[in-house]
TITORSE-315682 format. One record per residue (C-alpha): residue in one letter; x, y, z. Coordinates in steps of 0.05 Angstrom, whole numbers. Each point is the difference from the previous one (the first is absolute). Example, Ala and Ser with C-alpha at 12.3 -4.5 7.8 and 13.67 -1.06 7.14 Angstrom:
a, 246, -90, 156 $
s, 27, 69, -13 $
//
This chain:
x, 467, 100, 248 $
x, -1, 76, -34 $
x, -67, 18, 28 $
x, 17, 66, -32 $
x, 6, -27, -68 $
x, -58, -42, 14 $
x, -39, 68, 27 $
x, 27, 32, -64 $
x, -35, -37, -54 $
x, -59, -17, 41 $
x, -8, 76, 12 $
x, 9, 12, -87 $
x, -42, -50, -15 $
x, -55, 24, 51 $
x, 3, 69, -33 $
x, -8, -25, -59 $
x, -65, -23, 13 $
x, -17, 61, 39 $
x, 4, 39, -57 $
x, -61, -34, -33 $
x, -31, -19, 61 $
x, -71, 19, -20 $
x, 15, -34, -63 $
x, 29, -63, 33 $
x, -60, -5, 52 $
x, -60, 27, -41 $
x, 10, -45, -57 $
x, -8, -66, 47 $
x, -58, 22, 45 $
x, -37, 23, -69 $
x, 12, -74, -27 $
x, -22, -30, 62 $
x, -60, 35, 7 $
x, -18, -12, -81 $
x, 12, -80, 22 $
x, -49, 5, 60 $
x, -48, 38, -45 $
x, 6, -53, -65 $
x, 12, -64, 47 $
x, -35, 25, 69 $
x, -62, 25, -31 $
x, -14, -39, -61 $
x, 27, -74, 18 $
x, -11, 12, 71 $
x, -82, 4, -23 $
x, 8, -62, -15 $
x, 49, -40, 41 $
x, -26, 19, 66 $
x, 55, -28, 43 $
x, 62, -51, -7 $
x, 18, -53, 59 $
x, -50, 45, 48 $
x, 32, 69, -24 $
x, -38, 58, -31 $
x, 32, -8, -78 $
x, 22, 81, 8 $
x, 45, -15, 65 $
x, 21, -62, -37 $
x, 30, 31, -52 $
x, 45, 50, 39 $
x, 62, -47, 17 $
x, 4, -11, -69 $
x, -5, 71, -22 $
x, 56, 17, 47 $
x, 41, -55, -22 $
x, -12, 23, -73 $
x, 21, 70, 14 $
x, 67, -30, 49 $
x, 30, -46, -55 $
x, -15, 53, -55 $
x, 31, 64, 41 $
x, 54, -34, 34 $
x, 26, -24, -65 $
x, 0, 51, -38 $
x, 25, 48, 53 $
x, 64, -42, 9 $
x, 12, -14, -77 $
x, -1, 83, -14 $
x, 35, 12, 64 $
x, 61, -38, -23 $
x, -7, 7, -78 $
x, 5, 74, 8 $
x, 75, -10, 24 $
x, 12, -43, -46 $
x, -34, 35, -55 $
x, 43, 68, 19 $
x, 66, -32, 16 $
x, 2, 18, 72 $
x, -8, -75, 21 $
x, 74, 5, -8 $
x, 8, 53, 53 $
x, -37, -49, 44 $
x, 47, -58, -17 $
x, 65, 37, 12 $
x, -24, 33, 69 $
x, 11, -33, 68 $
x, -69, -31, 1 $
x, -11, -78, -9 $
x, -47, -33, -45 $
x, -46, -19, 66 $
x, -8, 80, 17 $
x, -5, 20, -74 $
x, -60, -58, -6 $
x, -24, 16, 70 $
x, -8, 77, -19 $
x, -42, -14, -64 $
x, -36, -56, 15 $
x, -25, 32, 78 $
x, -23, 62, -36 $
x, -34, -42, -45 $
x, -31, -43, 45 $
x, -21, 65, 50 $
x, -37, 36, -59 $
x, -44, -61, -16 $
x, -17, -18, 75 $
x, -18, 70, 8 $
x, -43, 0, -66 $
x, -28, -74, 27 $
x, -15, 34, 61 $
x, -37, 59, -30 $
x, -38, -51, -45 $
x, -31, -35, 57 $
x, -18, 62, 30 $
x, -39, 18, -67 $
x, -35, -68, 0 $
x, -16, 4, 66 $
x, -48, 60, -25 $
x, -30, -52, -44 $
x, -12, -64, 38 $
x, 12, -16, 69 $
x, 68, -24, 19 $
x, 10, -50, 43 $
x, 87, -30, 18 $
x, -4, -55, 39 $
x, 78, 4, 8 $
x, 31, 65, -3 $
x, 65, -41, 12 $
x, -1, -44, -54 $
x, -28, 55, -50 $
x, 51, 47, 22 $
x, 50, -57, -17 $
x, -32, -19, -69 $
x, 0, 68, -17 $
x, 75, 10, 16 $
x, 27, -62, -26 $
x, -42, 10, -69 $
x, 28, 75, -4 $
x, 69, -17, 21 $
x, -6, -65, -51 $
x, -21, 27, -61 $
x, 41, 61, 15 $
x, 59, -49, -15 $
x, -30, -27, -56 $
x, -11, 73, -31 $
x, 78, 21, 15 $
x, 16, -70, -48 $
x, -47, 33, -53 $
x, 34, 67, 3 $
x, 66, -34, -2 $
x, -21, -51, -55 $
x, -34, 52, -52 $
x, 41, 34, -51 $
x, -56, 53, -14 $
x, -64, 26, 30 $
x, -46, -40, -39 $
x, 34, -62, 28 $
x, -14, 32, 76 $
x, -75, -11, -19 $
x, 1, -81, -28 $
x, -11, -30, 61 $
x, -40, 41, 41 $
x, -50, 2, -57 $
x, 5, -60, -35 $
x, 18, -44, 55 $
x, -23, 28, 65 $
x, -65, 18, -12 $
x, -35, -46, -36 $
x, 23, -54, 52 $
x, -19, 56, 52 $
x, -68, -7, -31 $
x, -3, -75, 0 $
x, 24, -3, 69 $
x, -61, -2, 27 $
x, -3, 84, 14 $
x, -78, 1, -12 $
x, -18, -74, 9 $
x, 20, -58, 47 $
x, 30, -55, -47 $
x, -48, -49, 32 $
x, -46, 28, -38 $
x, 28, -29, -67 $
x, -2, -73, -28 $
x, 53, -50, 31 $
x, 40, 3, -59 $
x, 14, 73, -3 $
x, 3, 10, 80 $
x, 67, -51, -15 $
x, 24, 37, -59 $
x, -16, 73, 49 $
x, 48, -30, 52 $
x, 54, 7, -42 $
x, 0, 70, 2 $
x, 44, 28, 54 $
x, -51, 60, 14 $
x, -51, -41, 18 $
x, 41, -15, 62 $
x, 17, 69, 20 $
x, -81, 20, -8 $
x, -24, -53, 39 $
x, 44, 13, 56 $
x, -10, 63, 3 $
x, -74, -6, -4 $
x, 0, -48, 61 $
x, 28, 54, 33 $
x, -60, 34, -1 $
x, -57, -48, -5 $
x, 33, -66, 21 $
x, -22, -35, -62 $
x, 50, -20, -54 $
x, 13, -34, -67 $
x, 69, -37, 25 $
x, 16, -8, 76 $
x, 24, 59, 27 $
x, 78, -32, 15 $
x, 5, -18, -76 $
x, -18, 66, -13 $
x, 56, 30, 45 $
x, 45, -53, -21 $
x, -11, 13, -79 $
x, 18, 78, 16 $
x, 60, -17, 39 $
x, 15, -42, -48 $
x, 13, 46, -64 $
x, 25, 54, 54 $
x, 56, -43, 4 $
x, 5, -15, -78 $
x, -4, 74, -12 $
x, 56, 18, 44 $
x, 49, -65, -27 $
x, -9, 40, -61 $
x, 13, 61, 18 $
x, 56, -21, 37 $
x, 26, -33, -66 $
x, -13, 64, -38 $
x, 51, 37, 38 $
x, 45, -56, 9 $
x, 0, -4, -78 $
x, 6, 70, -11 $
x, -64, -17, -47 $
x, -18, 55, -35 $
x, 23, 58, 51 $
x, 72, -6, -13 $
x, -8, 0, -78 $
//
């Protein structure tokens, strides 16, 4: 392992983001509060509580989980698009560094910035509502793994787009309107049995719930499916990843 390699791009990419770090934590925490404001106050008038919780505490996995999948992805798609973008992806390629140390650089920067923004998050909505984490373990986990995950899943984006419109498809087209419907300000039990079948088809459904358990100990899915779902396109991202540098897909081109 070339920890120093791995320190190297880790270090880059942290700067980067310390650069515009007012930028980078301001604009989240602003958006938060708005949702708690628009959703806390005006819905939560009305829809008192959900499965025995206060509707403004409710909400607050799945604004953390909205902020996680949209952060982590786009950190890790401009992280490595930038390289490729500037042509010093081939720099990377040619040095003494393998492709598990050039992912594990980018994608644990990635993942560190939007754990650290998830973090900060809760501590903002914990000046809203009261917070209560029935397993620190388990969120801790849920919080990592989704970070970590979609991190991945980002670093395919930045490898897959050919230009910086493409880097914004999926995170706003795809990711959050299912973030949306994935039960971030309702439980899914609320709906009629024909859409709570169609909802459980969408894979963030599973990482909310979870991760909402976590907290409350209610769920939408059983908590294992939830972790098993995550694990489950962990491992899909990184066959992918592994087949984009086996490949040479769009790095060595």
């Amino acid at each position: 392992m070339n920890f120093e390699a791995v320190r190297a791009i880790y270090g880059f990419e942290m700067a980067r983001w310390g650069r515009t770090l007012m930028q980078s934590i301001l604009s989240p925490v602003l958006s938060t509060s708005l949702y708690f404001i628009v959703f806390g106050a005006a819905i939560g008038s009305r829809i008192t509580q959900i499965d025995g919780v206060p509707y403004g505490a409710f909400i607050v996995p799945g604004l953390v989980m909205l902020m996680l999948l949209t952060e982590s992805t786009s950190n890790a798609s401009f992280g490595i698009y930038f390289p490729r973008f500037a042509g010093t992806i081939y720099e990377l390629l040619s040095a003494p560094i393998s492709p598990f140390e050039i992912v594990l650089g980018y994608v644990g920067a990635a993942a560190t910035k939007s754990v650290i923004l998830g973090l900060i998050i809760l501590a903002t909505a914990s000046l809203f509502v009261p917070l209560r984490i029935a397993h620190p373990f388990w969120m801790v986990s849920f919080l990592v793994l989704t970070a970590v995950t979609f991190s991945l899943f980002g670093f395919i984006i930045g490898i897959w787009a050919d230009g910086f419109e493409k880097l914004q498809i999926i995170p706003m087209l795809v990711l959050m309107p299912l973030t949306f419907l994935g039960g971030t300000f309702y439980s899914i039990n609320m709906l009629p049995p024909f859409w709570q079948t169609v909802t459980l088809f969408n894979p963030i459904v599973y990482l909310i719930s979870g991760f909402r358990w976590s907290f409350y100990e209610v769920s939408d899915v059983h908590v294992g499916v939830s972790l098993a779902m995550t694990l489950a396109f962990l491992s899909v991202c990184l066959v992918i990843v592994w087949w984009i540098f086996k490949t040479g897909y769009r790095i060595k081109a």
